[in-house]
N, C-alpha and C positions, 0 to 999 in steps of 0.2 A: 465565467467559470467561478464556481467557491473559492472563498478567500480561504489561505490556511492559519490556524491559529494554534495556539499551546506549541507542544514541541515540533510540529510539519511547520510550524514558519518560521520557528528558530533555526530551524535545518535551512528553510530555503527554498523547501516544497512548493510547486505551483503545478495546480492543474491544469493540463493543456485541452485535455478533452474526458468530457465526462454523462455516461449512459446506462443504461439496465445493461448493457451485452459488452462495452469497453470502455476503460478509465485509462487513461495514458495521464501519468505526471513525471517532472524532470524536478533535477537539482544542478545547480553549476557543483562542483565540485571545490572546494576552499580548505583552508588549513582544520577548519573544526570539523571538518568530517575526517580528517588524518588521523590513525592510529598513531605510537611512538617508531615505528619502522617507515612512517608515508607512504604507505598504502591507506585505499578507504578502509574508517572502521566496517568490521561485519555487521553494526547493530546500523549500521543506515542503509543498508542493503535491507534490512529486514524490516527497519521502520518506511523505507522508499516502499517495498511492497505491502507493509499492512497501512499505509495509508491509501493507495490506488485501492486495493481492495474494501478495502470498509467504506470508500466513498462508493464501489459500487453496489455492496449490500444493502449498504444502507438507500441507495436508489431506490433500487428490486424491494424492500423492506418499508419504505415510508407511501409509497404510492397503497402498499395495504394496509396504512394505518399501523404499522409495525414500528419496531426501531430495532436492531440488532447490536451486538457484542462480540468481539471477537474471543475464540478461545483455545484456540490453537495454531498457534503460525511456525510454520518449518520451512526455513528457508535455506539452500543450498548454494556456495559460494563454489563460480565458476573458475574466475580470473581476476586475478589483481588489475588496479587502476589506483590511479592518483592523483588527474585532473581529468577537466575537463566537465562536460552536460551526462550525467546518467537519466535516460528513460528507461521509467517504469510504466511496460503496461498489461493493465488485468482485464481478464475474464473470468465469466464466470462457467462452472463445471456442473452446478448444482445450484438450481434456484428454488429450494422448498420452502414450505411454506414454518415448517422447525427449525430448520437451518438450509442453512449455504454454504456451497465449497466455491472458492476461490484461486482462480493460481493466477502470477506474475512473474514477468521475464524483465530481467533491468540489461539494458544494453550499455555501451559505452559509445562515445561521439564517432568511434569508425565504425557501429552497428553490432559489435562482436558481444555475445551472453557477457556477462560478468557476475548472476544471481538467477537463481530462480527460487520460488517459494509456492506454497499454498499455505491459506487460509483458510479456518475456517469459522461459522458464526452458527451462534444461536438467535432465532428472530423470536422475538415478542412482543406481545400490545405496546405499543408507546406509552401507554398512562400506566404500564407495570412499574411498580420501583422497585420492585426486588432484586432490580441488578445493579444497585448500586447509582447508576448513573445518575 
């Protein structure tokens, strides 16, 4: 599986399974994913999902010579939690060949929602620089 790097392996991120049709990745849960109350922050529920997601876009996206961007993510916070392994995992809703839709469901170690979200991407030639990347 992909190694994660920048802020998914500071968090913890690891990809347990990864495909054009599903991306499952987990986190152990640890003090720096705690908000000031010890619940998880919201923003690693949203980065646990736009990282499963972008790893599957970009799947669906490099096999055509593509590379994608995310550019919209909304993610909806189920249930509190504040240890333990969250899985994240995505599919996709929309594999075009302009964009993709993505959604993610993060579970908690007894299986129960704790987030869900979608994403979405713009895909583009890989040798375009106009996106910054």
């Amino acid at each position: 599986m992909p190694r994660m790097t920048g802020w998914a392996a500071a968090m913890g991120i690891v990809i347990v399974a990864a495909g054009v049709d599903e991306v499952v990745a987990e986190l152990e849960v640890g003090e720096v994913h705690r908000q000031a109350f010890g619940v998880v922050h919201g923003g690693v529920y949203c980065g646990l999902i736009e990282t499963a997601t972008s790893m599957g876009a970009w799947l669906v996206a490099n096999a055509r010579g593509q590379s994608v961007m995310g550019v919209d993510n909304a993610t909806s916070f189920i249930k509190a939690t504040s240890s333990g392994v969250l899985r994240g995992t995505a599919a996709p809703l929309a594999k075009g060949r302009r964009s993709q839709l993505w959604e993610a469901t993060v579970r908690d170690g007894l299986g129960k929602v704790v987030a869900v979200g979608r994403v979405r991407f713009i895909c583009f030639a890989a040798s375009d620089t106009r996106s910054g990347c």
